[in-house]
DOSEVO-48729 format. One line per 5 residues: their letters; for each residue x, y, z of C-alpha. Coordinates in nm, 2 decimals. Example, Ala and Ser with C-alpha at 12.3 -4.5 7.8 and 13.67 -1.06 7.14 Angstrom:
as> 1.23,-0.45,0.78; 1.37,-0.11,0.71
END
This chain:
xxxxx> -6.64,-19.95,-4.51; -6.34,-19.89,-4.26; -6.27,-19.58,-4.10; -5.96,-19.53,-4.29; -6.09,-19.64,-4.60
xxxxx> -6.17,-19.30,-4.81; -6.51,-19.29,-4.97; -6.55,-19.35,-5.33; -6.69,-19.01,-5.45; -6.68,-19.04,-5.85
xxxxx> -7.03,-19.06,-5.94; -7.12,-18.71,-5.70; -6.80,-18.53,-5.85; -6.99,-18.63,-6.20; -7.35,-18.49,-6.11
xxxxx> -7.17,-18.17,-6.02; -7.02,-18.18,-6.32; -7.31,-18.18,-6.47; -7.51,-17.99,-6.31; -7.17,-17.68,-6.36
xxxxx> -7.24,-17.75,-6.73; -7.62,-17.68,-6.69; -7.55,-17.35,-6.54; -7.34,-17.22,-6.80; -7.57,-17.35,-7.10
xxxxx> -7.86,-17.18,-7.02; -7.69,-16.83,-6.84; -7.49,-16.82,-7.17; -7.87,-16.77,-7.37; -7.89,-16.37,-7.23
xxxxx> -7.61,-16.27,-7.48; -7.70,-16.38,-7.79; -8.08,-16.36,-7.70; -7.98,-16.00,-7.60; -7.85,-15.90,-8.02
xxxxx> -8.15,-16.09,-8.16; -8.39,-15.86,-7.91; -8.22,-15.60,-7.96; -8.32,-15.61,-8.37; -8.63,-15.78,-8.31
xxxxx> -8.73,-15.51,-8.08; -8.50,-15.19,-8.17; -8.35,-15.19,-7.79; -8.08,-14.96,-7.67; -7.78,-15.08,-7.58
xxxxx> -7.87,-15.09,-7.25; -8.17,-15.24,-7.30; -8.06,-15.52,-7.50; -7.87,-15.60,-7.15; -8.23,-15.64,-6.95
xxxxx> -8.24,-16.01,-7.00; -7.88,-16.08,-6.87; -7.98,-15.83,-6.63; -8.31,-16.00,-6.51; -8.12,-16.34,-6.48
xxxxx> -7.82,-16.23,-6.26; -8.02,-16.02,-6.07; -8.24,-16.30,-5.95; -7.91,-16.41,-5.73; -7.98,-16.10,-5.52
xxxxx> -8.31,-16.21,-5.42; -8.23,-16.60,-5.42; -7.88,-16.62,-5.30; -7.94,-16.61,-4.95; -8.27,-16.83,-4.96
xxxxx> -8.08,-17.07,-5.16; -7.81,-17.11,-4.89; -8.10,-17.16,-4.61; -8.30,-17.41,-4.82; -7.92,-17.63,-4.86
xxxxx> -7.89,-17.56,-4.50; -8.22,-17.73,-4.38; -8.27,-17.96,-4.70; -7.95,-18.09,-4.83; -7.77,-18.10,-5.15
xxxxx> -8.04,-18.34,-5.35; -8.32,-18.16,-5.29; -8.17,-17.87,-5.30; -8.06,-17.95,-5.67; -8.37,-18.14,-5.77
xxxxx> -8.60,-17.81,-5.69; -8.34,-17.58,-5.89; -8.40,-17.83,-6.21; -8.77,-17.77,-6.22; -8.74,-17.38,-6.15
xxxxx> -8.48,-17.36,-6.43; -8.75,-17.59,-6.67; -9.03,-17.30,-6.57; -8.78,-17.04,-6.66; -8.65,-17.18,-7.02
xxxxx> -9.01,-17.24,-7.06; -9.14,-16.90,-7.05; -8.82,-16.80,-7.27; -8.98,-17.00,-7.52; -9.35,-16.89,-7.46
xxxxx> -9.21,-16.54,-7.54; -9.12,-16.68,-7.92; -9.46,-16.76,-7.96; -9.61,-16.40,-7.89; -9.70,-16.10,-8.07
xxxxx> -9.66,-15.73,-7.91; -9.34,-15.56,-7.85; -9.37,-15.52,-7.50; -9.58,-15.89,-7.46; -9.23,-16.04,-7.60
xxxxx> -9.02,-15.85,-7.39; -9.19,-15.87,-7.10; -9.24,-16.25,-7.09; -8.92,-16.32,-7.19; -8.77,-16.09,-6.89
xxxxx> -8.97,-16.31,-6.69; -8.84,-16.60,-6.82; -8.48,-16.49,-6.78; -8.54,-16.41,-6.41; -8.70,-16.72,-6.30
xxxxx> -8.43,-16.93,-6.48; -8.16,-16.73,-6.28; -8.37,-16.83,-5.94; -8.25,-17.23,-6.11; -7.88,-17.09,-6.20
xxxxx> -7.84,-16.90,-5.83; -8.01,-17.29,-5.67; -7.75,-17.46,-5.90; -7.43,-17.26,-5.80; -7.49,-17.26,-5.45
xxxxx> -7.54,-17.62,-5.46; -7.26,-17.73,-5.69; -6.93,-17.51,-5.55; -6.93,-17.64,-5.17; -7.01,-17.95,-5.27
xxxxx> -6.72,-18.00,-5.49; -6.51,-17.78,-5.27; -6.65,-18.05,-4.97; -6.60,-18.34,-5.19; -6.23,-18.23,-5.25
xxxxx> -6.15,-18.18,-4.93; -6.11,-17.79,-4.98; -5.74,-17.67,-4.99; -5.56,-17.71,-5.31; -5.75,-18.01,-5.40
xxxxx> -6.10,-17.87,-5.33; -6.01,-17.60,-5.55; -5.87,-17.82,-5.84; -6.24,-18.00,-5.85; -6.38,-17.68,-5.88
xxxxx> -6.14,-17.55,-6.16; -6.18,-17.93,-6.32; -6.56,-17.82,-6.30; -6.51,-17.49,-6.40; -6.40,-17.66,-6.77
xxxxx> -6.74,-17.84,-6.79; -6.90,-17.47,-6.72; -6.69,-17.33,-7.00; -6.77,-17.61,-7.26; -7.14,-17.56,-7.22
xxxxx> -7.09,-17.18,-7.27; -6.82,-17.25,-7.57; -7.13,-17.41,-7.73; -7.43,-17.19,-7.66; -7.34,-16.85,-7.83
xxxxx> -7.21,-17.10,-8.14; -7.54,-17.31,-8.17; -7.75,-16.99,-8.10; -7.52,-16.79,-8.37; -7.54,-17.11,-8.63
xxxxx> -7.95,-17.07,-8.57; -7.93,-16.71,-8.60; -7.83,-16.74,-9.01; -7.57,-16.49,-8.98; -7.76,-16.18,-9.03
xxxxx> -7.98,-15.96,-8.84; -8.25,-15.84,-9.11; -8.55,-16.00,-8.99; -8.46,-16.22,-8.68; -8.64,-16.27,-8.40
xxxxx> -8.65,-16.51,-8.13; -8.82,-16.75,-8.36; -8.50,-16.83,-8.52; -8.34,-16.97,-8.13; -8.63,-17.26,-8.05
xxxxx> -8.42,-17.54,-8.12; -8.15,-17.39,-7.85; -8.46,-17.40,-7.59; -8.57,-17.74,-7.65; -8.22,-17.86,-7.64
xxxxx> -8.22,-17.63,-7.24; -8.56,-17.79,-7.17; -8.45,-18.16,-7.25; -8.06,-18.12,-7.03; -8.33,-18.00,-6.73
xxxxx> -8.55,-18.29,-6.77; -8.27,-18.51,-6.83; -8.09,-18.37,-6.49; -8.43,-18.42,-6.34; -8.39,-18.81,-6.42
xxxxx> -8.07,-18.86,-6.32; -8.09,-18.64,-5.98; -8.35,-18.82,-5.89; -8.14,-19.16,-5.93; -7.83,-19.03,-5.75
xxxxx> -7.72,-19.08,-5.39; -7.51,-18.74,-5.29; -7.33,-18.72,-4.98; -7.52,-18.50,-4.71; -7.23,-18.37,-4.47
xxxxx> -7.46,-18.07,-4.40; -7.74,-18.29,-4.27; -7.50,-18.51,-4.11; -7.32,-18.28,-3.90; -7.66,-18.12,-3.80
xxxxx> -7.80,-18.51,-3.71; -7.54,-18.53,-3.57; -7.52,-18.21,-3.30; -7.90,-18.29,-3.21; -8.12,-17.98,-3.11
xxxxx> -7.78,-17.85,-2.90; -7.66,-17.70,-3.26; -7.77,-17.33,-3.28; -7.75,-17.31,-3.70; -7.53,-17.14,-3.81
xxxxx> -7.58,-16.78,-3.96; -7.47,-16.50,-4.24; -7.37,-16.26,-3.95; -7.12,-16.51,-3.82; -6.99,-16.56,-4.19
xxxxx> -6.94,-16.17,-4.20; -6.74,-16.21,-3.92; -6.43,-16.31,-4.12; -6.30,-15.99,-4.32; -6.10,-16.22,-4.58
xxxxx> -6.51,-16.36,-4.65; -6.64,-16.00,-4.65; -6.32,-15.88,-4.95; -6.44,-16.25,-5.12; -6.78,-16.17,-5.16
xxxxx> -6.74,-15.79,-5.34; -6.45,-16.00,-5.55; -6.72,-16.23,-5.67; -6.97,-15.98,-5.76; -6.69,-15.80,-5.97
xxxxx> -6.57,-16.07,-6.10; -6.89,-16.25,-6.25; -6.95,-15.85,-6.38; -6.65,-15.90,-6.55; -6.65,-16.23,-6.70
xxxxx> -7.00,-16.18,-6.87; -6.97,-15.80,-6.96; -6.63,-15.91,-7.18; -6.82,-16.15,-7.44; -7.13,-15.91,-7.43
xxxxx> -7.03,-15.62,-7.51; -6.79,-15.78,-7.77; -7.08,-15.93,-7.95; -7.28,-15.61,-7.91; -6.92,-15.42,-8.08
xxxxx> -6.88,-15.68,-8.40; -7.28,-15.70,-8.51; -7.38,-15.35,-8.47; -7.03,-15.11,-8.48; -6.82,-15.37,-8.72
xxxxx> -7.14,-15.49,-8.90; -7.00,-15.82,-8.86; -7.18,-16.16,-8.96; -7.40,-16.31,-8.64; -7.31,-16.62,-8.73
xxxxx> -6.91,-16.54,-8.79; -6.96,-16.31,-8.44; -7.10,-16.61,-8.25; -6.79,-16.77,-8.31; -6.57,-16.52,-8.17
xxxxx> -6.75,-16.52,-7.84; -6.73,-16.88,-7.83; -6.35,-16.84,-7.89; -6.41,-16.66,-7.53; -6.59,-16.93,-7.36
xxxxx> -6.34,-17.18,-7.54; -6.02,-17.06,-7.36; -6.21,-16.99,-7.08; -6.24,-17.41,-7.10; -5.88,-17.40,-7.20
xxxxx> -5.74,-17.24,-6.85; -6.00,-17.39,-6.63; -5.81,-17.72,-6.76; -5.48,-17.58,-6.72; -5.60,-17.47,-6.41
xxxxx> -5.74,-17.78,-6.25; -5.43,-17.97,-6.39; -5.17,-17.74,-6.16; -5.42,-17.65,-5.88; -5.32,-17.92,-5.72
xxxxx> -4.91,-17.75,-5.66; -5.03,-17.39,-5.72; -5.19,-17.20,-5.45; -5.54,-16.99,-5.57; -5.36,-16.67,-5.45
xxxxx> -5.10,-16.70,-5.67; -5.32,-16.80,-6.00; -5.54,-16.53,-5.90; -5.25,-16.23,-5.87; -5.16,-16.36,-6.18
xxxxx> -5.47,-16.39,-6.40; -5.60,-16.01,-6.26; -5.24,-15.89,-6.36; -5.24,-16.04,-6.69; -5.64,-15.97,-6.77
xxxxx> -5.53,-15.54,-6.68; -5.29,-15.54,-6.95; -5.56,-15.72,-7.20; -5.81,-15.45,-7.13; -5.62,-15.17,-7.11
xxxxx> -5.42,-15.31,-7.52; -5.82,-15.34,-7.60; -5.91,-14.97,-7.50; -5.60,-14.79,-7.59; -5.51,-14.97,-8.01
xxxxx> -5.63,-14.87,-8.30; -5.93,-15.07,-8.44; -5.76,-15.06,-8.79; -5.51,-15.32,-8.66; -5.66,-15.69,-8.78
xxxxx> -5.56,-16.04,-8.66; -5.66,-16.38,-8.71; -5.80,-16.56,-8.44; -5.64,-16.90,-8.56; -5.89,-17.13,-8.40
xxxxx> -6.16,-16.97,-8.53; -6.00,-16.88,-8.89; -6.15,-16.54,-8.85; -6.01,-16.19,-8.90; -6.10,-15.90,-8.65
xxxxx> -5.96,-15.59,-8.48; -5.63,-15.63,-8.23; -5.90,-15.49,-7.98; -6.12,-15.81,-8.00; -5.86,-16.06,-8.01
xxxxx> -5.73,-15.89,-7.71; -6.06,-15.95,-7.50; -6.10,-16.28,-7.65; -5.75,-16.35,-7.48; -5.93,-16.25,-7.14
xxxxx> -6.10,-16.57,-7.15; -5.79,-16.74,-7.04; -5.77,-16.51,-6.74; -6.13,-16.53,-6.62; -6.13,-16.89,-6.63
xxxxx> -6.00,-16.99,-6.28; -6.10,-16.65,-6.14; -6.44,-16.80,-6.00; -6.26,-17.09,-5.83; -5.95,-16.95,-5.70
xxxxx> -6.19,-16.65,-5.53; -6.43,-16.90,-5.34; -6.15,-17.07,-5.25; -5.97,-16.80,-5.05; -6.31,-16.69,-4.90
xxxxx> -6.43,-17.01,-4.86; -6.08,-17.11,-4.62; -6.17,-17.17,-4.27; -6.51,-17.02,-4.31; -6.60,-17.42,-4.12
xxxxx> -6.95,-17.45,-4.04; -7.05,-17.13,-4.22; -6.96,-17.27,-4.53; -7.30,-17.34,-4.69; -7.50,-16.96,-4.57
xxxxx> -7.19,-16.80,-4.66; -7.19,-16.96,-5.03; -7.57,-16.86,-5.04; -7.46,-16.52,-4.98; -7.20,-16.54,-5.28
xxxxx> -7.46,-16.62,-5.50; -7.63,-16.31,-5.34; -7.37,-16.15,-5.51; -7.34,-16.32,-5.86; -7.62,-16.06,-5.94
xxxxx> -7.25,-15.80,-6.05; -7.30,-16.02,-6.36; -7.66,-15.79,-6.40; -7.48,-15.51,-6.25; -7.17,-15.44,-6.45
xxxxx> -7.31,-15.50,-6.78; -7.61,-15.29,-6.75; -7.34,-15.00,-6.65; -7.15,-15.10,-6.98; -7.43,-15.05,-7.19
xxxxx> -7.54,-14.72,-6.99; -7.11,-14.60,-7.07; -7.19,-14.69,-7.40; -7.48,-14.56,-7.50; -7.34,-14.20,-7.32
xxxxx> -7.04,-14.22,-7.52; -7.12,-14.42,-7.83; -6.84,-14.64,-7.83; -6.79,-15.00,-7.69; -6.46,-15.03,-7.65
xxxxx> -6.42,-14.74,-7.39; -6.73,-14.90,-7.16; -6.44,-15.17,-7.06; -6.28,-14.91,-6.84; -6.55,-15.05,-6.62
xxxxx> -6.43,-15.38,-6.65; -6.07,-15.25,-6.59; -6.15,-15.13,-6.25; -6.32,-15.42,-6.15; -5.99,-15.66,-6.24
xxxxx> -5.79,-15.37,-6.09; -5.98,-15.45,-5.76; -5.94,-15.82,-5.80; -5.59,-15.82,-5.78; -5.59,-15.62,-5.47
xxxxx> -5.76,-15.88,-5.31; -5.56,-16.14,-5.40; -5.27,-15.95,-5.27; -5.41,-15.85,-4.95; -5.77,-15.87,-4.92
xxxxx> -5.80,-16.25,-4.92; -5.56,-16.27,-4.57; -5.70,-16.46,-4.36; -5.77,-16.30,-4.00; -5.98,-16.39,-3.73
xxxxx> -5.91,-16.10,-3.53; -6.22,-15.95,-3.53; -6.39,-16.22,-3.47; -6.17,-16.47,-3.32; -6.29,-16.42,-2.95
xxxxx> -6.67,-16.49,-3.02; -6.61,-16.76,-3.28; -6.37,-16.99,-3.11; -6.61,-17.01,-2.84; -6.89,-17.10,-3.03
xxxxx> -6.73,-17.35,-3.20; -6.56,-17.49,-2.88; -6.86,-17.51,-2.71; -7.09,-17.67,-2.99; -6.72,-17.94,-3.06
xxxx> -6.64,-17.82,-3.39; -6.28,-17.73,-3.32; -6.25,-18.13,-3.23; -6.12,-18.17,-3.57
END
């Protein structure tokens, strides 16, 4: 290959793919898992959150390990050891079906859920600078990850639909009997990945630029990342944000089966409206990412997503709707947070993008730390459920949510400026010295 000929990168882009659509899949079991515990079991509100909890919170604890094992080991094996931690973890989901003993299920399955969010935390902090590398970051590098983003939101479009279908559409009786098939279909798409991991050849540019530096390249590290205040607003965005984009369907689920009384099956549905337009705007996304800029989607998705929230805290309930793709009739209030789906689809991708910009050779520890901070997805819901339980009413627990987006526009409006002025001294040296600023 000549120098000027541009590498042929089809077949990685395509694993990551993938691999996005793996994450989503099994992450998207917490919710619907979460309503047939919580009548299995008789769990709080709160409670029935634990699972989702225990999954996102394993970020916290893998995020930054994650980023140093991609550091030293590379994208492949970095991907292949998150496939067999996310087998272990479906697998003791599904051990939990088999027990007897309230607190034996719960327990396990907890277990499960938190080992298979070590796998989702290994995935993400594999998949996101590798497509944002593979794209060349910029506008491009944040159309593949939008592009991706749609793959994400077709696996989760799918989950709380199969899992609602298997449910039967009512919860009289249900336990998590009823949701085996959805695990063996989790357990096959790992060993599957496993297969075709193992017969890829991913690019390496980590391992490469190391090779390259020799033993004169000091690694580089988290405080150096923290450096760069646009990084530091980036990383609280993403905890928000993922707080935000799984406490919407969540809570709505928990709203129609237990306040509305609404068919699990029908209720499924609705959430996978959700995760449906989320796939819709990640496409519209990734289509115009390329002549949009991720500030501007993101001022206007936060914008847009404050006016949803506040139409679904402030109407009246008694107002019904049709949600046309889904030929099902609800309250204004849930129509109005499916709608949000369209806003938190390019949130993820147009926030690592702007924290991710000129970050250099900090890139990979500082996306280990993001995942660090994936755990808000735990976070935010738990807090939902603990607003709702207080108050005994869903629908005002989103004022949560709404401070959250209200925070994510102010950081796409000024937070996500990027300034080395604190660090600029220090950091230019560093990279002078080691050749980096060559480029």
């Amino acid at each position: 290959m000549s120098k000027n000929q541009k590498p042929n990168y089809t077949l990685p882009i395509i694993v990551m793919f993938f691999l996005f659509a793996m994450i989503s899949f099994v992450t998207g079991f917490q919710n619907p898992f979460g309503v047939i515990l919580k009548s299995q079991l008789g769990l709080s509100a709160l409670q029935s959150q634990l699972g989702n909890a225990a999954n996102f919170i394993a970020y916290a604890f893998m995020g930054l390990p994650a980023g140093m094992i991609l550091q030293k080991k590379g994208y492949k094996f970095s991907a292949i050891a998150a496939v067999l931690v996310g087998l272990a973890g479906v697998g003791l989901m599904f051990l939990s079906s088999t027990l007897e003993g309230n607190d034996t299920i719960f327990s396990v399955y907890l277990a499960g859920a938190f080992v298979a969010g070590f796998s989702m935390c290994m995935l993400n902090t594999v998949v996101n600078p590798m497509l944002n590398t593979l794209g060349g970051g910029g506008k491009t590098g944040n159309q593949l990850l939008q592009f991706g983003g749609s793959i994400n939101s077709l696996a989760a479009t799918i989950c709380p639909v199969l899992v609602g279908y298997l449910m039967g559409g009512s919860l009289q009786g249900l336990s998590l009997t009823a949701a085996r098939p959805a695990l063996y279909v989790a357990m096959g798409i790992f060993a599957l990945a496993f297969v075709v991991l193992m017969l890829s050849k991913l690019p390496e540019p980590i391992l490469e630029e190391l090779k390259r530096g020799g033993k004169k390249v000091e690694k580089p590290t988290l405080a150096g990342a923290l450096k760069f205040r646009h990084y530091v607003g980036g990383v609280v965005a993403i905890f928000l944000y993922v707080g935000i984009e799984v406490g919407i369907p969540n809570m709505a689920n928990l709203y129609m089966t237990n306040t509305l009384a609404m068919d699990t099956t029908v209720a499924g549905s609705v959430v996978g409206a959700y995760w449906f337009l989320m796939l819709v705007g990640r496409l519209v996304g990734g289509t115009v990412g390329g002549v949009i800029s991720s500030k501007t989607m993101l001022v206007t998705v936060s914008t847009v997503a404050l006016a949803l929230i506040l139409g679904a805290i402030m109407l009246d309930p008694a107002t019904k709707v049709n949600i046309p793709f889904v030929d099902v009739e609800v309250p204004i209030n849930v129509m109005l947070l499916v709608l949000c789906g369209l806003c938190t689809s390019v949130m993820w991708g147009g926030i690592f993008n702007l924290a991710a910009e000129g970050l250099g050779k900090y890139t990979a520890v500082a996306s280990g730390f993001f995942m660090v901070m994936v755990c808000g997805g735990g976070v935010l819901p738990l807090i939902q459920g603990a607003v709702a339980d207080a108050v005994q009413d869903y629908l005002i627990s989103y004022w949560v949510l709404f401070a959250a987006t209200a925070y994510l526009l102010y950081y796409a409006l000024i937070g996500s400026r990027v300034t080395r002025r604190d660090a600029s001294a220090e950091v230019i040296a560093e990279e002078v010295k080691e050749g980096v600023m060559e480029d």
